[in-house]
N, C-alpha and C positions, 0 to 999 in steps of 0.2 A: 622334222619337228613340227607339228601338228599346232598351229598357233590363231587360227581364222576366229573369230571373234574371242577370244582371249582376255580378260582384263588384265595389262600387266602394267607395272609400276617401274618404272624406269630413276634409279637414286642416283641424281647427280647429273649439273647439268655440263660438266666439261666435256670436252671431245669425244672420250668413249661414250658417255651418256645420249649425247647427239647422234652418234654415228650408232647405236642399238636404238636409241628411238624409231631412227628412218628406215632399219632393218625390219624390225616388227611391226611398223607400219605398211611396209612393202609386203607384208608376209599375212595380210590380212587381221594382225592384232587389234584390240582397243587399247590404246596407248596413253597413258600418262606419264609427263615428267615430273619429277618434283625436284627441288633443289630450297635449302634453309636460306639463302641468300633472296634477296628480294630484287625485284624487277629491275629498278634501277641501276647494278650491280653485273647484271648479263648482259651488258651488251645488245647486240640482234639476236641473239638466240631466241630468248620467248616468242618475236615474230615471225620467224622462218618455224618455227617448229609449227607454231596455228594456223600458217599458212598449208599446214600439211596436215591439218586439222586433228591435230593432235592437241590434250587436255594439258593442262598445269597447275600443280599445286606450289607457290612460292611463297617464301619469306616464315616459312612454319615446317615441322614433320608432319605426319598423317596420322597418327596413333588411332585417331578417330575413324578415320574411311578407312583400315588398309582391309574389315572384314571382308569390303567387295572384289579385293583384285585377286588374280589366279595363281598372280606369278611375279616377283619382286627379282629388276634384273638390276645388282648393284656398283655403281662406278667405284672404283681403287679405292677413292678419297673417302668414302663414308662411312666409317666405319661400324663394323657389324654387332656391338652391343648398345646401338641406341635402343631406347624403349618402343619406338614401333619394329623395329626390325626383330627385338626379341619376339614381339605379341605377334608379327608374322610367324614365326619360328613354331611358336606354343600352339597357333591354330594350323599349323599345318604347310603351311603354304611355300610352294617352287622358290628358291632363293639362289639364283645362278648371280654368276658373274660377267662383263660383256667379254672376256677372252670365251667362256665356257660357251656363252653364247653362237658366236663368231664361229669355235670350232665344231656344232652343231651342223652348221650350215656349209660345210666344206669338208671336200674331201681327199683335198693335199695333206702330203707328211707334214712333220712338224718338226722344228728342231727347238727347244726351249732353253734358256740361258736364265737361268737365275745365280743367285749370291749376294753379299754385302756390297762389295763394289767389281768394277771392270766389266758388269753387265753389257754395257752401252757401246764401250769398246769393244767386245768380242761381240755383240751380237752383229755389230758393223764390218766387222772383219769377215764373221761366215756368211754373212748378208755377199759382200764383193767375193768372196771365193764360190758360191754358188752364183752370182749371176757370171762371174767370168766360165764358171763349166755348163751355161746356159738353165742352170736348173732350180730359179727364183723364181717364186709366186710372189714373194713381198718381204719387208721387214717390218715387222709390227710387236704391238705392244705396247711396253713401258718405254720404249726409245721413242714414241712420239705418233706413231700411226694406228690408231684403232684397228684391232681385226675383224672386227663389222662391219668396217669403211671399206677394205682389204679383198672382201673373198668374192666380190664379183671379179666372174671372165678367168677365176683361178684353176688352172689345168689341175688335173689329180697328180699327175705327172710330175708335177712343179712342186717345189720346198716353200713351206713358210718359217721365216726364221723370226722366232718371238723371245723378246726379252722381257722375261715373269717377275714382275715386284713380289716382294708378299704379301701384299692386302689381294692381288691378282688369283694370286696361286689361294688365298682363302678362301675361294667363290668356286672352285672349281668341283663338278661331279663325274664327268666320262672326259677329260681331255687327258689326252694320253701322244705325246711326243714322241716317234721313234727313236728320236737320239736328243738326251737331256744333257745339260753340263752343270752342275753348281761347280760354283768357281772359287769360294771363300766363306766362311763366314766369322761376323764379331759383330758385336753388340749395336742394333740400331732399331729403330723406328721402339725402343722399350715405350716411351709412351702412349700406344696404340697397342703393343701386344704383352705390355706388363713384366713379362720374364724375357730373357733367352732363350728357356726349354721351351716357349710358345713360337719363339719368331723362327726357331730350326725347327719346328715340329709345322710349320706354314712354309717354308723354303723344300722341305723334305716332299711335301705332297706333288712336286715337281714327276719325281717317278712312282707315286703312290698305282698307275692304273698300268705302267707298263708290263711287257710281258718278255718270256726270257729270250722272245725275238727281237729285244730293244737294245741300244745303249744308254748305257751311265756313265759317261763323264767326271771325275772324283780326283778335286788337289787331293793327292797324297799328303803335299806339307801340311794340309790343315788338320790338324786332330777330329775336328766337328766335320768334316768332308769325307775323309780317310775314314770314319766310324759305319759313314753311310752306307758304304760296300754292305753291309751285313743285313739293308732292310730295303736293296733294291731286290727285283726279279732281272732286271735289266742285266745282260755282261757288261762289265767294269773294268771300264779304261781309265788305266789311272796318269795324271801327268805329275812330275816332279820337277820346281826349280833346281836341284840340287841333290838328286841321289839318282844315280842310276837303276832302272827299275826294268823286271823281267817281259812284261806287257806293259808297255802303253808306252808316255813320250815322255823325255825326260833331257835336260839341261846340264852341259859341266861351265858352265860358266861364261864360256864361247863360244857354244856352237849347241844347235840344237837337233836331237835324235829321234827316231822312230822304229820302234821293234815290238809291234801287234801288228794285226787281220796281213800276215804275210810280209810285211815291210822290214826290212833289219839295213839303214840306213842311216846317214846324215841325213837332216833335210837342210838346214844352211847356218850361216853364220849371225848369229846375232850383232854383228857389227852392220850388218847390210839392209834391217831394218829402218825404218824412218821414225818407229815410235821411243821415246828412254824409258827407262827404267827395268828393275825385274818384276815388277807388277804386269808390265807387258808383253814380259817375255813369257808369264804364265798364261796371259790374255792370250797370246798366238800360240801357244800349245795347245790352248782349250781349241783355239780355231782348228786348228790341223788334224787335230783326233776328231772334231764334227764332221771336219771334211772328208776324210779319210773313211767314216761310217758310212757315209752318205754315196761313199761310189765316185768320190771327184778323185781324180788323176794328181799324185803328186808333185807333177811337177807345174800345174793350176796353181795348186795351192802355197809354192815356193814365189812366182812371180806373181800373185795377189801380194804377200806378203812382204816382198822388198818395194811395191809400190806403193802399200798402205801409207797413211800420213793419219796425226792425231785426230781424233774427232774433235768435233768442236766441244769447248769450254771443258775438256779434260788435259791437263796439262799441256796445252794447245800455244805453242808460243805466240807472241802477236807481233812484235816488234824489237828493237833495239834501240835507244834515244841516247845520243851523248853516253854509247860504251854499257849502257845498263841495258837488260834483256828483261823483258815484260811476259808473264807467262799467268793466261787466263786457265784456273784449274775451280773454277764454278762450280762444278761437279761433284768435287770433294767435300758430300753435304753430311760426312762422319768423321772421326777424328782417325779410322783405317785408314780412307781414303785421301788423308792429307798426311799422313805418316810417309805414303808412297810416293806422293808429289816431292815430298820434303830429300826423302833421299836421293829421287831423281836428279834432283839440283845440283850441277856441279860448279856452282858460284854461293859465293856468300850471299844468304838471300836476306831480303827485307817482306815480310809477310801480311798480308790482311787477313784476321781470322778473328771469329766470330758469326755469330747469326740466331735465329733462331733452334732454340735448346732442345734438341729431342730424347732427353734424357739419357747423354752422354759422359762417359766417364775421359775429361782431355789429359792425364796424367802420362798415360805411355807418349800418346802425341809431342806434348813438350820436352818429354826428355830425350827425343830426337834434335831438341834445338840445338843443341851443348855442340858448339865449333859447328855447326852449319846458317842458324838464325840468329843474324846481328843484329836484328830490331824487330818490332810486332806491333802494329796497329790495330786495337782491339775495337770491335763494335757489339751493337746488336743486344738482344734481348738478354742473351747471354752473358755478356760483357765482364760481369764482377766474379761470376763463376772461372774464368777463365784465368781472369788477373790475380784470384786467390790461389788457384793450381798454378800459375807461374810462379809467384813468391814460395810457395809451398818449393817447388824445384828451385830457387836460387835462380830462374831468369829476372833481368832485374833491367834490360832493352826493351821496354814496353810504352805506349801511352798509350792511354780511353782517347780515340776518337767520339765527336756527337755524332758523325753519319760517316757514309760511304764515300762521300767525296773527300772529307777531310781525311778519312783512311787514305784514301789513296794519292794525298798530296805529302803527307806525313813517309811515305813509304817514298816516294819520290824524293823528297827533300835528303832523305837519311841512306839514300843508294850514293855509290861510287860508282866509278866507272870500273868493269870488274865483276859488277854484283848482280842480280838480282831481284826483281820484285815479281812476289807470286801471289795470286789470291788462288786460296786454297782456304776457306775459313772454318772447314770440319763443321760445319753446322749449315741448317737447312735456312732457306731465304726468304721465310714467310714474313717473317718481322719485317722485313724493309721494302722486300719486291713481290711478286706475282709469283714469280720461276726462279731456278739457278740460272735459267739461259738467259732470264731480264736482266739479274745482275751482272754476269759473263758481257752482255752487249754492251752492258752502262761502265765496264771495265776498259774494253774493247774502245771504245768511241775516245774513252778518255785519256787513254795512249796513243791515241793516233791522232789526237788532239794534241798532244807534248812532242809529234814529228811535224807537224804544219807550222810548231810557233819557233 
């Protein structure tokens, strides 16, 4: 990629933003950053970037200047119908994204992990089963490490295993994965992408460039996954929680199987995992059929899998205080993803949920509660939305916490011994924190505060 005096605009100053700025500046570009945030707001960044004499446009969009630049490379967060982004669009101008970026510049395989939820976990898992068969270049992505930070010293040789959001997967024009998985999908981020048929038609571009020397990866349970088979080029491996299937990996409740690319086996018992639920058991399917493409040894992929442990702030136990069991599930930033924490629980739980709204429907989620959730401490932007879907159901173990901490003293207070308390709040943590993983820590701290006293 050909980028020696270049004008490119780089949108968004968080990590990805950072980590393609110092790319294309290594690469001989002219580099600006911009970010609508103002100075006081970034932290060090504005100075370390100048000090790499790099431009910045802060606290404003560019609508005005973007005539001058070549090439707009855009961070996840910014989304693509502001009005300067459109007026780049209309004069013509390069609008990559930093993954598209990233996989420019490298020429390791790819393995990509998109879906609603379980991303994070499964990309962690085929992350550990490729470094135990030696054949990691990184994990990157949307689990936390930019792939522009990434692809230095990356062998061709070597796998990179990337977990694709969809604002990610929207930016992309030649990245092409030899082995993709979508894992799920149900309704999220609608207030960025308006519809459903938008947010699966942005998860779908996941195998938009492969070829029929690729794999696809396809829950069978899911209807919107299961439909995908007909608009990959990729061979399609399909995994089932709960039907026996002719190719691919498939679950009877106990034990989990493999009968594709040669294999007609057990691979092991589901009791001898570390992670619960069957959300996870579809997570480790997803893993075992990436691994199984990729050339790793089945029986790698059986000892990653009985040593895996939860990732952090995904249904991530933390402690037990006085007989109640504390389970940080931060992660769970849709009412999907707290559906599955909820029936993981095999104790009568006490809940924190709420957060930032991203135009979620919580109606199936509550009626999970009926004989599982004995009380709910509501917060967040969202707050009255939630507590009117719970009256709507007949949950009627509620109270409006004012913050996060009174949630989590109210959930405390109303646990037995027997029970316990899960944050899981189906909603995103922009209203209160930074990240899901700040609130997860501020969760964390405050349980292990309740084992000191």
């Amino acid at each position: 990629m050909e980028l020696k005096d270049k004008k490119v605009l780089v949108c968004g100053m968080a990590k990805s933003g950072i980590a393609a700025a110092h790319l294309l500046k290594q690469n001989g570009a002219d580099v600006t950053v911009q970010d609508a945030k103002t100075e006081d707001l970034l932290g060090t960044a504005p100075a370390e970037l100048r000090s790499k004499d790099i431009s910045l446009i802060l606290g404003r969009n560019p609508e005005d200047e973007i005539e001058k630049f070549d090439m707009l490379v855009m961070s996840p967060g910014v989304p693509l119908d502001l009005p300067f982004v459109k007026k780049a669009k209309e004069l013509g101008k390069t609008i990559i994204g930093e993954t598209e970026l990233g996989y420019r510049f490298t020429r390791s395989p790819f393995i990509g992990i998109t879906g609603t939820n379980g991303k994070t976990t499964t990309t962690t898992l085929v992350g550990e089963i490729m470094k135990n068969a030696g054949l990691l270049a990184g994990t990157v992505g949307n689990i936390g490490t930019p792939l522009t930070e990434a692809i230095e010293g990356a062998k061709p040789e070597n796998w990179f295993v990337a977990e694709l959001s969809s604002f990610q997967l929207e930016t992309i024009e030649d990245f092409r994965p030899s082995i993709c998985a979508v894992l799920n999908i149900t309704p999220d981020h609608l207030n960025r992408h308006k519809t459903l048929e938008n947010y699966i038609a942005a998860k779908e571009r996941v195998f938009e460039n492969q070829t029929t020397e690729d794999f696809t990866i396809l829950n069978y349970n899911d209807p919107a996954t299961r439909d995908m088979a007909n608009r990959t080029k990729g061979r399609v491996i399909f995994f089932s929680l709960d039907k026996e299937i002719e190719d691919g990996i498939f679950s009877d409740g106990k034990s989990m199987y493999i009968r594709t690319l040669g294999y007609n086996e057990k691979v092991l018992d589901i009791k001898d995992m570390n992670i619960l639920g069957g959300h996870n058991v579809e997570n480790a399917m997803a893993a075992i059929a990436c691994g199984v493409c990729a050339g790793v040894d089945l029986d790698i992929i059986r000892k990653t899998l009985c040593e895996f442990t939860a990732v952090e702030h995904r249904i991530e136990f933390v402690a037990e205080v006085n007989g109640v069991r504390y389970y940080n599930d931060s992660k769970g930033t849709n009412p999907d993803a707290s559906i599955k924490a909820v029936m993981a629980m095999e104790r009568p739980i006490c809940i924190i949920a709420g957060g930032y709204d991203k135009g979620s429907d919580f109606a199936e989620w509550i009626a999970t509660f009926e004989g599982r959730v004995k009380y709910a401490a509501v917060i967040g932007a969202v707050k009255e939305k939630i507590c009117q879907t719970m009256d709507k159901a007949g949950f009627k173990d509620y109270e409006r916490a004012d913050d996060f901490n009174q949630a989590m003293e109210l959930c405390t207070r109303n646990a037995e011994k027997g029970d316990c308390v899960l944050l899981s709040p189906a909603c995103a943590s922009w209203d209160m924190f930074k990240s899901y993983e700040q609130r997860g820590q501020v969760f964390k701290e405050y349980v292990h505060s309740l084992e000191n006293n």
